[in-house]
N, C-alpha and C positions, 0 to 999 in steps of 0.2 A: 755437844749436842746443839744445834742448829735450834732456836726459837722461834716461831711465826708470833707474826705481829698479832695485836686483838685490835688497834684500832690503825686504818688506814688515814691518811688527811691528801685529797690533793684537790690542788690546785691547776687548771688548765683549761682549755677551750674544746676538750675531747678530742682533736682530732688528731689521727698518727703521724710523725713527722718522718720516719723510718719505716723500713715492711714492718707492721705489728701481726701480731696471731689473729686469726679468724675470731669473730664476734662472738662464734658457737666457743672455741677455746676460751675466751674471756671471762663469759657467761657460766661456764662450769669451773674454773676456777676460783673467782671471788670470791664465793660463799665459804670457803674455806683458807682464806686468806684474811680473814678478820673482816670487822666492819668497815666499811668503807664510809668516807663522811667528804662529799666531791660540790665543789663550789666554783662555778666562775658568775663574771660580770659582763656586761651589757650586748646580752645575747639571748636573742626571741626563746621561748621553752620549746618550739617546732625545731631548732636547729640542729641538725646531726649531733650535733658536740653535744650538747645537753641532752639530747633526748637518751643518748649512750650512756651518759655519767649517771644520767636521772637512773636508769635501768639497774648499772651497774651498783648503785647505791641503796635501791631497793632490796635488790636479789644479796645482799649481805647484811640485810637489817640496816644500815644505816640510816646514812640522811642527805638532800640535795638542797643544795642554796643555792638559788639564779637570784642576785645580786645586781642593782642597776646604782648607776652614779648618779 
């Protein structure tokens, strides 16, 4: 039997480096993929990446750290 995670951790600057799925795809999976808990560093909160992670950490209950050095 296949177990889904309860807590996600990642680390990255949000943006896709390969074709990723649709934002709409993203956004309806998460919240069933456990919580997400998404952190990067020294990157404005306007910035795609963040503003994605920030999203995608809400909509799963989580949490978002923007992180400066």
């Amino acid at each position: 039997e296949r177990v889904k995670p309860s807590i996600i951790v990642l680390f990255s600057d949000g943006l896709p480096t390969i074709e990723a799925p649709g934002m709409k795809n993203i956004m309806n999976n998460i919240s069933s993929s456990g919580k997400l808990f998404a952190m990067t560093i020294n990157m404005d909160e306007t910035y795609p990446g963040a503003v994605l992670m920030k999203k995608l950490a809400e909509k799963s209950e989580g949490e978002f750290w923007l992180v400066e050095e």
